[in-house]
N, C-alpha and C positions, 0 to 999 in steps of 0.2 A: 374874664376870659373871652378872645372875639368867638365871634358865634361860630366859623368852622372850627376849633380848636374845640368847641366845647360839644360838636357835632361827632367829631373823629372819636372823644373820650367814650362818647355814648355807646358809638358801633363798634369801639373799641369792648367797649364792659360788655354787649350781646355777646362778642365773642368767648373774651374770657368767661364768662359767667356760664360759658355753652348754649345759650340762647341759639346761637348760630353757631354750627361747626364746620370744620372741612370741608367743605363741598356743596355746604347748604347756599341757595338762592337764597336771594335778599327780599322779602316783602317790597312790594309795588313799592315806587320811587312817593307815590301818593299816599298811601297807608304809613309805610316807613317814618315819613316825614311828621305825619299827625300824630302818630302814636308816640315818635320820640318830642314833641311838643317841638318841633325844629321847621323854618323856612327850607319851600325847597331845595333854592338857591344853597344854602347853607348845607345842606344835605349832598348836593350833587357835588360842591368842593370837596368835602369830606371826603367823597367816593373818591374822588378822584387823584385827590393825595395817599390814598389806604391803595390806590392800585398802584401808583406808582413806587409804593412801598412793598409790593407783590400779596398784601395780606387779601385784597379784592381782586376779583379777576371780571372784566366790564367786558360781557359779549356782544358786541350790535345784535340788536334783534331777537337776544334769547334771554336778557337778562344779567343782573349783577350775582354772583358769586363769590364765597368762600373759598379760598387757595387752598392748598394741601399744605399751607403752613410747614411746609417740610422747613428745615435752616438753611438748606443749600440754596433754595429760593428766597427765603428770607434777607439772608446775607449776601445775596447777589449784588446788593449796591453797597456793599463795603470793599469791591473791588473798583469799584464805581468811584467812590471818596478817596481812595489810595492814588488813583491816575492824578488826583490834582496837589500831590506832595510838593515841598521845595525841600532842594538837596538837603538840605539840614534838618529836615525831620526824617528821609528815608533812615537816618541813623537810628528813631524812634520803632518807625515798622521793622527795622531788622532786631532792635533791643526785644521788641517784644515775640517777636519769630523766636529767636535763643530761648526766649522763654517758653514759650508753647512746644515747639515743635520735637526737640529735643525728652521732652515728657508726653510726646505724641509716641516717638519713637519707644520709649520704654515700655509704652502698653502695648504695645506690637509686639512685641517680645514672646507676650503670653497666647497669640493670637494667631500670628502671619504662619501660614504651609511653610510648609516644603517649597509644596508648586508654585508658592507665589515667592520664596525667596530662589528656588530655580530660573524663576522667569526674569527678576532682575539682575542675577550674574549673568545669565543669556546677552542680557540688554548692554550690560557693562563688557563684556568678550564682545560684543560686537564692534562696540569701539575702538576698540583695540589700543595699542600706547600711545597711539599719537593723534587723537581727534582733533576735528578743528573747531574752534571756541563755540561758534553757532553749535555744532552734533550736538557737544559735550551740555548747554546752557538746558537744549532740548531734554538731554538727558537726565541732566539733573533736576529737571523740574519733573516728569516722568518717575523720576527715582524715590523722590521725598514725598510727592503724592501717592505713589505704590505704599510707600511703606505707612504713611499719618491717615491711608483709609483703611490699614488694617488692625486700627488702635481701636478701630468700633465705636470711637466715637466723632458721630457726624456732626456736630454742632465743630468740633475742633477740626473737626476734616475743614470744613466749609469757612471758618475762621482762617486757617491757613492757607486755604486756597486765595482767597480775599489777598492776603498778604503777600502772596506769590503771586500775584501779576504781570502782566508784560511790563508796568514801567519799575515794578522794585526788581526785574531781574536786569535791569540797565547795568548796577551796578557790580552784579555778580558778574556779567559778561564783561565788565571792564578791567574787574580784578583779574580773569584767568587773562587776559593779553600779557601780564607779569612772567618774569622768568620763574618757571620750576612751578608755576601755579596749575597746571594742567596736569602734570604728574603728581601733585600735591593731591588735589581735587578725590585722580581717580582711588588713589593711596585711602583715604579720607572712606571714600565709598563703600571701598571691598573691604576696609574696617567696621563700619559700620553692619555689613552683611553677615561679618565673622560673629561681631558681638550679638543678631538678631539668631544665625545657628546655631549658635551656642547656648541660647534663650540668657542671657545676659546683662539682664535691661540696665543694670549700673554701666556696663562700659558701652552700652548704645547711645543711653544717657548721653556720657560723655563724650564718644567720638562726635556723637549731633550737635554737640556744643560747640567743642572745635569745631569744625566743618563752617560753622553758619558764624563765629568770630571770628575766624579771619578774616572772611567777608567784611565782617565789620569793622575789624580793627585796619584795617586796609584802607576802607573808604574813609575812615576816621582821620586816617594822614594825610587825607588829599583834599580834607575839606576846609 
C-alpha cells in the first residue's frame, strides 16, 4: 500500500472508530504524524486528499478539522464526477434516477404538508400552459428536489441532487424542444401532486417513473 494511501486509511479509522468526530481538530501535524508511525510528507498528502474529499476541513492558521460529515457535503463531488459523462452513460445516470428517485417520491407521500405540496402547485400555476423550456427545465428541477427532500431522507436527497446536475439536465432540456413535450411534462407534474394529495405512493411511484422514462426513452433514440 503507497504510504499516503496507508496514511488516509489511518485518519480514516480515527474517524470511524470516533477517535475524531465532527468538528474535532486534528492533533499537531507533528504529534499526529508520530503517533500514527507516518512521514510528515505522507501525513500532509493524506490531509490533503481527505479535504478535497470534504471529510477534513484545512484552516490557514487555526488548524486541521473534522467536517460535519453531513452527505450533502460528502456527496458534493459526485456532481463533480457526473459533469465529466459521455452521451452514452448519461443513459446510466438517468437509469439510476428511475431508480431512486421515483422511491424518493413514494416516501414523500407519508411526509410532504399541505404547505409544501401548496407551494408546488403555486410554482406550477405560475407557469402557466405554455412556458418556455429554460422556465419549465428550472422548474422541474425545483419541482423533484421540493418533493425527494420531503422523503426525509438526506443521503437520497443528496444522491439525487449529484444526479441532477446542470450537465444531466442537457438532456431533459432537449427532450422538451419535442412537439407536445411541454404539455406532456406539465401533465406528468400535476399527476404527480394529485398522487402526493392523495398520499398515494403507489401511483407517485409511478407517475415519477414515467416522467423521468420518457426522458430516457427519448434520449435513447437519439443516441
Amino acid at each position: 500500500m503507497a504510504v499516503t494511501d496507508e496514511a488516509i486509511e489511518k485518519i480514516k479509522e480515527m474517524i470511524v472508530s470516533g477517535v475524531l468526530r465532527p468538528g474535532d481538530r486534528l492533533p499537531k501535524e507533528s504529534e499526529l504524524a508520530a503517533g500514527l508511525g507516518l512521514s510528515r510528507n505522507s501525513l500532509r498528502e493524506a490531509v490533503r486528499a481527505l479535504s478535497l474529499m470534504r471529510i477534513l476541513d484545512v484552516r490557514q492558521g487555526d488548524g486541521t478539522y473534522v467536517t460535519s460529515l453531513d452527505p450533502q457535503l460528502l456527496l458534493e463531488a459526485l456532481g463533480f464526477v457526473v459533469d465529466f459523462h459521455r452521451d452514452d452513460t448519461v443513459l446510466e445516470f438517468l437509469a439510476v434516477r428511475r431508480i431512486l428517485e421515483p422511491a424518493a417520491t413514494a416516501m414523500a407521500c407519508a411526509r410532504i404538508t399541505e404547505e409544501e405540496l401548496d407551494a408546488l402547485t403555486r410554482r406550477l400555476d405560475d407557469l402557466g400552459d405554455a412556458p418556455s423550456v429554460e422556465e419549465l427545465v428550472a422548474c422541474d428541477l425545483e419541482f423533484h428536489r421540493g418533493i425527494v427532500q420531503s422523503s426525509g431522507n438526506s443521503v437520497l436527497c443528496s444522491l439525487l441532487d449529484g444526479l441532477s446536475g446542470p450537465t444531466t439536465r442537457a438532456p431533459v432540456r432537449r427532450c422538451l424542444t419535442q412537439e407536445d413535450a411541454v404539455g406532456r411534462t406539465l401533465h406528468e407534474h400535476r399527476a404527480i401532486l394529485t398522487a402526493l394529495r392523495d398520499r398515494d405512493a403507489e401511483a407517485a411511484r409511478s407517475w415519477a417513473t414515467v416522467h423521468i422514462a420518457s426522458v430516457e426513452q427519448w434520449l435513447r433514440s437519439t443516441l
